[in-house]
C-alpha positions as CSV (number, residue, x, y, z in Angstrom):
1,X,-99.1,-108.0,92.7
2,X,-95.0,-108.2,92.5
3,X,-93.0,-110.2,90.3
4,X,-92.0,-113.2,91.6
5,X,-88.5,-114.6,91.1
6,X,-87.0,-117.0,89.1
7,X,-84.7,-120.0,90.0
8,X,-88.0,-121.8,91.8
9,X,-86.8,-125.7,92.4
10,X,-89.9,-128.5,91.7
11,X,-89.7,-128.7,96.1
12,X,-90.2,-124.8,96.8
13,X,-93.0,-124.5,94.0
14,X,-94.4,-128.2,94.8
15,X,-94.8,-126.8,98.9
16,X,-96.6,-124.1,98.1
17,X,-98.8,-126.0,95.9
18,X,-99.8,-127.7,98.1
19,X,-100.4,-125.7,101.0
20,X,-102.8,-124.1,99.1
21,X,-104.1,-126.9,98.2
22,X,-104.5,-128.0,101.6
23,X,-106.1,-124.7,102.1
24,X,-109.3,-125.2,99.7
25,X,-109.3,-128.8,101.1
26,X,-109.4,-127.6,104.9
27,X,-111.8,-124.2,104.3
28,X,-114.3,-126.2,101.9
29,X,-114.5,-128.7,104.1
30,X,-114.8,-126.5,107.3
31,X,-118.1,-124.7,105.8
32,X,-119.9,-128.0,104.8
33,X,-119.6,-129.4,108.5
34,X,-120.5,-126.1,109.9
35,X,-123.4,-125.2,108.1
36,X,-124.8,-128.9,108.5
37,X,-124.5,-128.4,112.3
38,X,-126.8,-125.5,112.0
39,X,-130.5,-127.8,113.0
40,X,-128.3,-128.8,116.2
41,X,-127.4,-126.0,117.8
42,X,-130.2,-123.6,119.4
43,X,-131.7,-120.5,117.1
44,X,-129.5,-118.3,119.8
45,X,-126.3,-119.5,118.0
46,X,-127.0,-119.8,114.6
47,X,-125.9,-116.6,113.4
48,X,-123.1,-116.7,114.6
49,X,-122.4,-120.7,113.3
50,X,-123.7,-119.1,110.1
51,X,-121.2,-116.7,110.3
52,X,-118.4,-118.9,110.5
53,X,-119.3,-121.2,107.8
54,X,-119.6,-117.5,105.5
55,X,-116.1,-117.0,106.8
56,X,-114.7,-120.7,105.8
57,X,-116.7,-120.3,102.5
58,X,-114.7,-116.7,101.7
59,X,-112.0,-118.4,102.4
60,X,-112.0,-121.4,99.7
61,X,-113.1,-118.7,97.0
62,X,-110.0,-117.3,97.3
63,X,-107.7,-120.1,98.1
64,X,-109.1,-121.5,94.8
65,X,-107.8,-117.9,93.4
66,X,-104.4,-117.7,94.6
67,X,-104.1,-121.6,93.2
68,X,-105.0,-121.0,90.2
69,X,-102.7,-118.0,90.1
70,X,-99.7,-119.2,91.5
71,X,-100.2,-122.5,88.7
72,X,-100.8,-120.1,86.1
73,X,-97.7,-118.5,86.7
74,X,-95.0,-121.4,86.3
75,X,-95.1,-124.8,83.7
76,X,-93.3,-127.9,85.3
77,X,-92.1,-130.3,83.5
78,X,-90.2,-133.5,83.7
79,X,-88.0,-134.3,80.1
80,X,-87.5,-137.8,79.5
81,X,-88.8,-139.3,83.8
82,X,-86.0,-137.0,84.8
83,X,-86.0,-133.9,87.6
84,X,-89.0,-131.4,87.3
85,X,-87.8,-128.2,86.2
86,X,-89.8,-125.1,87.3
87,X,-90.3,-121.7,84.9
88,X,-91.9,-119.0,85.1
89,X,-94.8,-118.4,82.6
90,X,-94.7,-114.5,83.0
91,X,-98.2,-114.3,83.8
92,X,-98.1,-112.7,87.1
93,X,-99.1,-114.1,90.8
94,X,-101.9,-112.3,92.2
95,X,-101.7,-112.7,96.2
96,X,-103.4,-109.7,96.7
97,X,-106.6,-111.9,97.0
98,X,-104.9,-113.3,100.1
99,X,-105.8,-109.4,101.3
100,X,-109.1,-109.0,100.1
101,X,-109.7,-112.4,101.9
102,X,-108.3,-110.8,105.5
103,X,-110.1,-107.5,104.8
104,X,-113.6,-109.5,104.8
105,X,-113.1,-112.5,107.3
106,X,-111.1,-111.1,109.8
107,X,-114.0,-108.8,111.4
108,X,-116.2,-111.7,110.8
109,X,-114.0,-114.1,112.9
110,X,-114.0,-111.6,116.1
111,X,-117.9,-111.0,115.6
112,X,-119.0,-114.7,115.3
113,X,-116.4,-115.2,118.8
114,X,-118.4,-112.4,120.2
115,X,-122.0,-113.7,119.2
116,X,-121.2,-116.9,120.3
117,X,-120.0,-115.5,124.2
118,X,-123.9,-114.1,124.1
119,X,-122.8,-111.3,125.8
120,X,-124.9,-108.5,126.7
121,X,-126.6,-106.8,123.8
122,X,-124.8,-103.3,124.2
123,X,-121.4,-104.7,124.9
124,X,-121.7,-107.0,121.8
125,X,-122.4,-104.3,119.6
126,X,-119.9,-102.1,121.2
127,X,-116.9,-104.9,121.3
128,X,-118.2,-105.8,117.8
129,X,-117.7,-102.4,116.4
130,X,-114.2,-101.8,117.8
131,X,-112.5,-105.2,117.3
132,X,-114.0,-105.5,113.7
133,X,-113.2,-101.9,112.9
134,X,-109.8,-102.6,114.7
135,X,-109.0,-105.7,112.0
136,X,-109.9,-104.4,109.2
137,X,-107.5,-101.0,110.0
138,X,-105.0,-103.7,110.6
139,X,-105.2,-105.5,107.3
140,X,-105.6,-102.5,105.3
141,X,-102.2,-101.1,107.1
142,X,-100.1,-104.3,106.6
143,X,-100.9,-104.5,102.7
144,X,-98.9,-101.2,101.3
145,X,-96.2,-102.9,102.8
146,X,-96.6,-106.7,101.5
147,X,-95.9,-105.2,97.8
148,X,-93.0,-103.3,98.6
149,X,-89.2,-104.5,98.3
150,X,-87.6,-101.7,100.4
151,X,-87.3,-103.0,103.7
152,X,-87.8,-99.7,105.2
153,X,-91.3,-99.3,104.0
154,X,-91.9,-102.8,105.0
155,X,-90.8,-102.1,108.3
156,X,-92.9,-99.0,108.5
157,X,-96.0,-100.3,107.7
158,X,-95.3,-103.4,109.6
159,X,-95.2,-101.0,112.6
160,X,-98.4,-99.1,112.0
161,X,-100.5,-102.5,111.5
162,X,-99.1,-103.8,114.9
163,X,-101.0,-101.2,116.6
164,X,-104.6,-101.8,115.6
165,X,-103.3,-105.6,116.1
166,X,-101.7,-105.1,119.7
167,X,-105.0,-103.7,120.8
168,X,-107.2,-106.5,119.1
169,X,-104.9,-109.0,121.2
170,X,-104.7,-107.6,124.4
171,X,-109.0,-107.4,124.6
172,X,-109.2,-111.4,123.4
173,X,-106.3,-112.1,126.0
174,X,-107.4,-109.7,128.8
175,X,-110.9,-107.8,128.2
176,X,-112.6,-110.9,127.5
177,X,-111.5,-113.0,130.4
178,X,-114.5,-112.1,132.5
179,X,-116.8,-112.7,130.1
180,X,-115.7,-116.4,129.9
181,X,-115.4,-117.1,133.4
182,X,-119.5,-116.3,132.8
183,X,-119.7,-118.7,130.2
184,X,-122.8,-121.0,131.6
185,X,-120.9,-124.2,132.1
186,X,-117.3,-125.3,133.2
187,X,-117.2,-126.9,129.5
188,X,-118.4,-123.9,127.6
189,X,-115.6,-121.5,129.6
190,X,-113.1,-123.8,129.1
191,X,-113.6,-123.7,125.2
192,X,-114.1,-120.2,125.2
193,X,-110.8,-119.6,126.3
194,X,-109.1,-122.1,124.4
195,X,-110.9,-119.8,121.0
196,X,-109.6,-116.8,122.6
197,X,-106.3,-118.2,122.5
198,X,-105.9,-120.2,119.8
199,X,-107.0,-116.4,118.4
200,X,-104.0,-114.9,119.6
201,X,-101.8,-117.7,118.8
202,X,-102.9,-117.8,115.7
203,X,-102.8,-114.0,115.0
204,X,-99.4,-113.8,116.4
205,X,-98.1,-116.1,113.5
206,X,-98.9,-113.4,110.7
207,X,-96.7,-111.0,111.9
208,X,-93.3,-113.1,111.4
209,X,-94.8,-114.2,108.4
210,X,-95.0,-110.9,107.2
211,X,-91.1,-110.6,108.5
212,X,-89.9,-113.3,106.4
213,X,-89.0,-110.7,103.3
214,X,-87.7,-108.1,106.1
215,X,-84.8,-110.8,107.6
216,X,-82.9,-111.5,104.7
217,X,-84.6,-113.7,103.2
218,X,-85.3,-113.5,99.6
219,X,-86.0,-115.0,96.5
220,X,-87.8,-118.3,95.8
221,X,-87.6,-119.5,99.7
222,X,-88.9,-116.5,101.1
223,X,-91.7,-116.4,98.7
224,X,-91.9,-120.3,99.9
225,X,-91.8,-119.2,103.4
226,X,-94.2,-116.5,103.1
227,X,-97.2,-118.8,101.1
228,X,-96.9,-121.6,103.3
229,X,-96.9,-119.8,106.6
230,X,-100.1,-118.1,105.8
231,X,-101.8,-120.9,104.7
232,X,-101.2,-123.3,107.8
233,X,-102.0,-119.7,110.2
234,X,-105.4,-119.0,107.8
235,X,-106.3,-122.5,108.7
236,X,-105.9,-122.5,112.6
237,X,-107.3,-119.1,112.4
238,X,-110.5,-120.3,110.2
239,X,-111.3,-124.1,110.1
240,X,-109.7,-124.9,113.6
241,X,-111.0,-121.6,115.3
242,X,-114.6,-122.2,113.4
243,X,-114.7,-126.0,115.0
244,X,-113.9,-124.3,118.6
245,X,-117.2,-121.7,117.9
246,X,-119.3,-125.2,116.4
247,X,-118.4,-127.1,120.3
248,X,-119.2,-123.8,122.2
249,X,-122.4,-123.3,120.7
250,X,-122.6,-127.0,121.1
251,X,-122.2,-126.7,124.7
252,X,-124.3,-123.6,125.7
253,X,-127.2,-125.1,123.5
254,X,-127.1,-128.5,125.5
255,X,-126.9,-126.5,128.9
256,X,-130.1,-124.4,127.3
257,X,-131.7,-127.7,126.6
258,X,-130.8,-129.5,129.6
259,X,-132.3,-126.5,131.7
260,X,-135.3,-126.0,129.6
261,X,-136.4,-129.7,130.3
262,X,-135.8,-129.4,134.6
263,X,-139.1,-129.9,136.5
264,X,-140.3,-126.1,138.1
């Protein structure tokens, strides 16, 4: 929890508001439509549906948090229909839930792309294991460095989280390519890859987020920057990614059906 800085204009504090506010609007409604398309996909995909909408549903609990934080922490106010002016309230801007959030839904978005793959049972719970454990290590690396000023540091721990996060990458882009040329339908490959990589695209975008205070950039913009890009790559990562596991386990559960109903 660092102090922000002062000299926000009503356009740097009004773009953050309302990227988070897109975030709530994107995450709450992600978990709705996910857990009402629970009765049409088959009981083998559920869980891992379920899982997604628990991941969207995180999510908006703490988007809500950080909104209310970030408005708690400036008035605005326009004197007489004239420009907004921005001040600070001195009650502090907590992103640290933005952490907390990472820490419990990034495992869980690697699992539920797992579960949904139905991959064999030992290399699920093997793959689940080291790419959950791998995330977590990841986020809990890159926070010491998020609330430090001295570049240094930042660039330090920058480094250590990339390793955790170089290895999560390279088994979405390249250890799981067999099992989605297995996928049981052209269809169903086809949008297992596109989740793999719209994982790594996604992921890729947190890192130069993270870099934004480590370039030169400082003050109000940076803090700008920083809020904005993480709330346009949380929503790729979580609402767009979670709509790519929903049309997979579409998919493999109207394959399942359609073979299920084939005359012997």
């Amino acid at each position: 929890m660092a102090p922000l800085p002062d000299g926000f204009s009503y356009a740097e504090w009004n773009a953050t508001y309302n990227a988070l506010s897109f975030g709530i609007a994107a995450m709450g409604s992600a978990t709705i439509f996910f857990w009402l398309q629970l009765p049409n996909v088959t009981k083998n995909y559920r869980t891992a549906l379920t899982i997604t909408g628990i991941v969207t549903l995180i999510a908006t609990y703490h988007y809500i948090r950080i909104f209310n934080s970030w408005s708690e922490a400036f008035t605005v106010a326009s004197k007489d229909g004239g420009d907004y002016s921005v001040k600070l309230t001195g009650a502090p801007f907590n992103d640290g839930y933005r952490y907390v959030d990472w820490l419990l839904t990034v495992p869980l978005l690697l699992i539920e792309l797992i579960l949904v793959m139905k991959l064999p049972q030992q290399e699920t719970v093997s793959l689940s294991w080291k790419l959950g454990l791998a995330s977590a290590l990841m986020v809990a690396l890159g926070y010491p460095g998020e609330i430090q000023e001295d570049l240094s540091v930042r660039w330090f721990w920058w480094c250590l989280s990339m390793i955790p996060f170089c290895y999560v990458v390279f088994t979405l882009a390249v250890g799981l390519a067999e099992a989605t040329s297995k996928q049981p339908s052209p269809a169903a490959a086809s949008l297992a890859s596109a989740a793999r990589y719209l994982t790594v695209l996604s992921w890729c975008t947190y890192p130069f987020v993270y870099m934004v205070k480590s370039v030169g950039l400082a003050g109000p913009a940076a803090t700008m920057y920083e809020q904005v890009g993480y709330s346009l790559a949380d929503v790729l990562a979580k609402a767009v990614f979670g709509v790519l596991i929903w049309a997979i386990a579409a998919e493999k559960s109207a394959v399942e059906e359609s073979g299920k109903l084939l005359p012997n």
